[in-house]
C-alpha positions in Angstrom: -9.1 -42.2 -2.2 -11.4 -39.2 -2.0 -12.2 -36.9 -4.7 -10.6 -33.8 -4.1 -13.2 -30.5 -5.0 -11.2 -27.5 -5.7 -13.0 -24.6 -4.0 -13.7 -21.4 -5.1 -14.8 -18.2 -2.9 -16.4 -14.7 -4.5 -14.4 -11.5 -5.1 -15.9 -9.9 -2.2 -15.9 -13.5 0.4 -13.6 -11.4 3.5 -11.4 -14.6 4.3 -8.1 -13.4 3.0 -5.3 -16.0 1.8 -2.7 -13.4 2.4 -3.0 -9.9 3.5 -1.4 -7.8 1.3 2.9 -7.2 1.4 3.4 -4.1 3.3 5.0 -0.4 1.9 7.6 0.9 4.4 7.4 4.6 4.0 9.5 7.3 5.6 8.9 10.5 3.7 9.8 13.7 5.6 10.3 17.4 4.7 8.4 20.7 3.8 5.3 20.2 6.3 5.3 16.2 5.2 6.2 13.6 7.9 4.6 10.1 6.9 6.6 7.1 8.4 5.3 3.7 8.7 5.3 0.3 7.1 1.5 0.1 5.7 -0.2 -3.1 5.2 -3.8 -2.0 3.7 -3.5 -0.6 -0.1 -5.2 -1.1 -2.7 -3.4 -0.2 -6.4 -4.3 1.2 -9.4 -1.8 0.6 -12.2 -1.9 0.3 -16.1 1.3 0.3 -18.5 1.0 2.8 -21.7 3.1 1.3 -25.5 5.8 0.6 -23.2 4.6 -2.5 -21.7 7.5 -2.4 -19.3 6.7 0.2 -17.4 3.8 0.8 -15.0 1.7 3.8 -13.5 0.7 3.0 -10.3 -1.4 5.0 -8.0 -1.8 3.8 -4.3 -4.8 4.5 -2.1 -3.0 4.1 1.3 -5.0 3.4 4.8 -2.6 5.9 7.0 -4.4 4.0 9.9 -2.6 0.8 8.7 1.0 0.8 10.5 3.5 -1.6 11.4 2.3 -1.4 14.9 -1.2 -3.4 14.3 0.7 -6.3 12.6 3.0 -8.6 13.9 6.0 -8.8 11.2 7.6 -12.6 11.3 10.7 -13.4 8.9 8.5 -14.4 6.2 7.3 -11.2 5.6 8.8 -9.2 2.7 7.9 -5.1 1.7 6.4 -4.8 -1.8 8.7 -1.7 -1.6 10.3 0.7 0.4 10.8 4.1 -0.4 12.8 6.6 2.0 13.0 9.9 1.1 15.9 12.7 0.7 13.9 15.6 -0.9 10.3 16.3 -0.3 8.7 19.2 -2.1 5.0 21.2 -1.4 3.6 21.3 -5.3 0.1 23.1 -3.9 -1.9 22.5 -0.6 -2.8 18.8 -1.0 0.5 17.4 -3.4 4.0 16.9 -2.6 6.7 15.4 -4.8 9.4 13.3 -3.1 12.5 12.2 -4.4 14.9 9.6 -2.3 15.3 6.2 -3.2 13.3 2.6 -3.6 13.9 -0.4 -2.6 12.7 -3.5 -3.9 14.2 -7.2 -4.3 16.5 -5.5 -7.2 17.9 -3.1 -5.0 18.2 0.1 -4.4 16.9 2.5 -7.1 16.8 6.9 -7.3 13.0 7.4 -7.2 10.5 10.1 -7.5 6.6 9.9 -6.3 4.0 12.0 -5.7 2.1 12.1 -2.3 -1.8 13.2 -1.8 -2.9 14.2 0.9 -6.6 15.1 1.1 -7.5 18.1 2.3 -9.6 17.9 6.5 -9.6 14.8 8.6 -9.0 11.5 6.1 -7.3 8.1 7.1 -6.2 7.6 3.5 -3.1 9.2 1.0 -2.4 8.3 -2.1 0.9 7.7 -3.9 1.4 7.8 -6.9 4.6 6.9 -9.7 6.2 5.3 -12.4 8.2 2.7 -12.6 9.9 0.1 -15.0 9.6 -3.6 -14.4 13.6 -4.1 -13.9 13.6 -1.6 -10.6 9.9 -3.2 -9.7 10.9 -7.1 -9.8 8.5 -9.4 -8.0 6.0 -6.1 -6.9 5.3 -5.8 -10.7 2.7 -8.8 -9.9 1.0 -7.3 -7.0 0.8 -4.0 -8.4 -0.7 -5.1 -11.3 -3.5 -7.1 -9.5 -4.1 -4.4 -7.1 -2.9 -6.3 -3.7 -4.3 -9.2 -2.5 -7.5 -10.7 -4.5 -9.4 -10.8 -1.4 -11.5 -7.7 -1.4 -10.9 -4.2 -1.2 -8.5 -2.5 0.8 -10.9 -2.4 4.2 -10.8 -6.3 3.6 -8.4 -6.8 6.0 -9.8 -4.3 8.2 -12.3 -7.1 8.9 -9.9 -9.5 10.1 -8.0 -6.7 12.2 -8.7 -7.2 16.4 -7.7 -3.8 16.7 -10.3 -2.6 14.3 -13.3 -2.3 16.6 -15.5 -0.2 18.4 -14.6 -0.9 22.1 -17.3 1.8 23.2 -20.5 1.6 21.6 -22.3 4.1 23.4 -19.6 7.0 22.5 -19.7 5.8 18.8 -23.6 6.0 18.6 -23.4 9.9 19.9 
């Protein structure tokens, strides 16, 4: 019987396990339409005394929608959040209030949505939640999504992710 050599790869090696669970978003009111299940994040969190509860803010690839994946029965959201109340707090935050969604059920929710200022494909989210509402996201919130890279990691893998006319993207 062969030896079996466990292999390692580097924190920036773009061969993905696992792409990252997908956020299904639909957040709508006071100049704010964003809908979409998103696939390319990357997250920030940390926990404060309270060990049980978690800051998380979300760098979101707005370019990353359901429509570039194909989603089979295996896949499952890290979260959903659909909102009932969005709110304009200056010219590039809103606050949104609805409820999230997670293995535990359905929770009453509050975030914060960024939206950067000219022509960006990113938002951020950000919020705070307890482990009990969280469940299994907890784990891929902490680590920041998938360990493969950063969040254009998967953009590398994407087909739909190219140039298809080089002589337009050079002018």
């Amino acid at each position: 019987m062969a030896k079996k050599t466990p292999i390692q790869t580097p924190a920036n090696d773009i061969r993905i396990s696992r792409k990252r669970s997908p956020i299904d978003l639909r957040i709508h009111g006071d100049d704010m339409l964003l809908s979409g299940r998103f696939h390319r994040w990357q997250a920030t969190a940390f926990t404060d005394a309270d060990l049980d509860e978690l800051s998380v803010r979300m760098a979101i690839d707005s370019t990353s929608p359901d429509q570039l994946t194909l989603v089979s029965d295996d896949d499952h959201d890290l979260f959903s959040f659909h909102s009932a109340d969005v709110r304009r707090e200056n010219a590039s935050l809103y606050r949104a209030r609805g409820g999230l969604t997670t293995a535990t059920g359905t929770h009453p929710f509050e975030m914060h949505i960024e939206v950067p200022e000219g022509h960006n494909a990113f938002f951020a989210i950000k919020f705070v939640a307890r482990k009990a509402v969280l469940g299994d996201s907890w784990a891929e919130l902490v680590i920041g999504g998938s360990s493969g890279g950063g969040i254009d990691a998967e953009r590398r893998l994407d087909p739909w992710a190219v140039v298809l006319n080089s002589e337009l993207a050079a002018a």
